[in-house]
N, C-alpha and C positions, 0 to 999 in steps of 0.2 A: 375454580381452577382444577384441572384437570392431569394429574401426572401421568407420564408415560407408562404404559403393561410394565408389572414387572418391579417397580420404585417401592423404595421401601425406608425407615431410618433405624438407625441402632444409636442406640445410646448406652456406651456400657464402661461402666468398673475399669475394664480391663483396656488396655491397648488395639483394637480390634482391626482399626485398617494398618497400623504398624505392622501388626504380627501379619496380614494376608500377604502386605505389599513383602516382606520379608521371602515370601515365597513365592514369588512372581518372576521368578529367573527360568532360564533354561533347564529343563528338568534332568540335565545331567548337571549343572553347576549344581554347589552345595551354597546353600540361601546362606547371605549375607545379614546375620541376626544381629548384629553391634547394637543398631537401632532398638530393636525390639527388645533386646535386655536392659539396655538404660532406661526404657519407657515402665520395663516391668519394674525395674529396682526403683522407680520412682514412683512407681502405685498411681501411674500415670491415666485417668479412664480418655476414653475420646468417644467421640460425636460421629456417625459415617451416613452420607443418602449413598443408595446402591438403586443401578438404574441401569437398565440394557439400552445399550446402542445397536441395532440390528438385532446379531446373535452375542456378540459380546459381553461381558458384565461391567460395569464401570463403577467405580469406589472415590466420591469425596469426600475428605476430611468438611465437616462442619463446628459453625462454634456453637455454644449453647442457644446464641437467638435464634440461629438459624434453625436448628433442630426445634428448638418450641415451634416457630413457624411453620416448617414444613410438617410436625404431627397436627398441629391445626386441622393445617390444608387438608388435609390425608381422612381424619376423623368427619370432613366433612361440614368443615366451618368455612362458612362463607368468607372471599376476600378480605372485606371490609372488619367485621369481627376476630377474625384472624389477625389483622393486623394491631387493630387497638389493641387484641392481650397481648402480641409480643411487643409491642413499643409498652404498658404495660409494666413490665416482667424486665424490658431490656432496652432504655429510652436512648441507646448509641445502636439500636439495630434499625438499618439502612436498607429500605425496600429497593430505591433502588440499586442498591448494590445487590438485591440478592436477586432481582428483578434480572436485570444484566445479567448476572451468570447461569440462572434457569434458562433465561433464551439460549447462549453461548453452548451449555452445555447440551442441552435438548433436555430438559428437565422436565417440560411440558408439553401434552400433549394436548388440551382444549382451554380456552377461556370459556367459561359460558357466566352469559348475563345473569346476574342477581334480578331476581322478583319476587316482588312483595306478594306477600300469600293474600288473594283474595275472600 
């Protein structure tokens, strides 16, 4: 599997796509933090893939299987092995539910065939 230039995942502590999306308004509005404090006072971490569309940046919230999966894929674990550790790790993670929303979102950029090392 192949992600699109550019894709990346964070996994952190801290509220990460709360706080950007908090700042994602018109840059004369002043950012609408409500969100971002309650996630802080709640010692809230999240999960984000970051992935360009064009020239765009694009941020989705992911849940922990996804993120085990998608660092798999990214570290360069094969389809199949990728999957067995996050079913594994997370025996309610749904390839294809994540399956469906990497296409949707443009998440991917190649399949390429698995081949056995000769």
């Amino acid at each position: 599997v192949g992600f699109t230039p550019g894709s990346a995942g964070v996994v952190s502590d801290w509220p990460v796509l709360t706080l950007w999306r908090a700042h994602q308004g018109a840059p004369a509005e002043a950012p609408d933090l409500r969100a971002a404090r309650e996630a802080l006072a709640a010692h809230r971490g999240e999960a984000a893939w970051v992935w360009r569309r064009g020239l765009r940046v694009e941020l989705a919230s992911l849940d922990a299987a996804e993120a085990a999966f998608n660092a798999a894929l990214l570290a360069g674990l094969p389809l199949g092995p990728a999957l067995d550790q996050a079913l594994s790790r997370f025996p309610v993670f749904s390839f294809e539910h994540w399956l469906t929303r990497a296409l949707r979102e443009g998440w991917l950029a190649e399949l390429r065939p698995f081949s056995e090392p000769t």
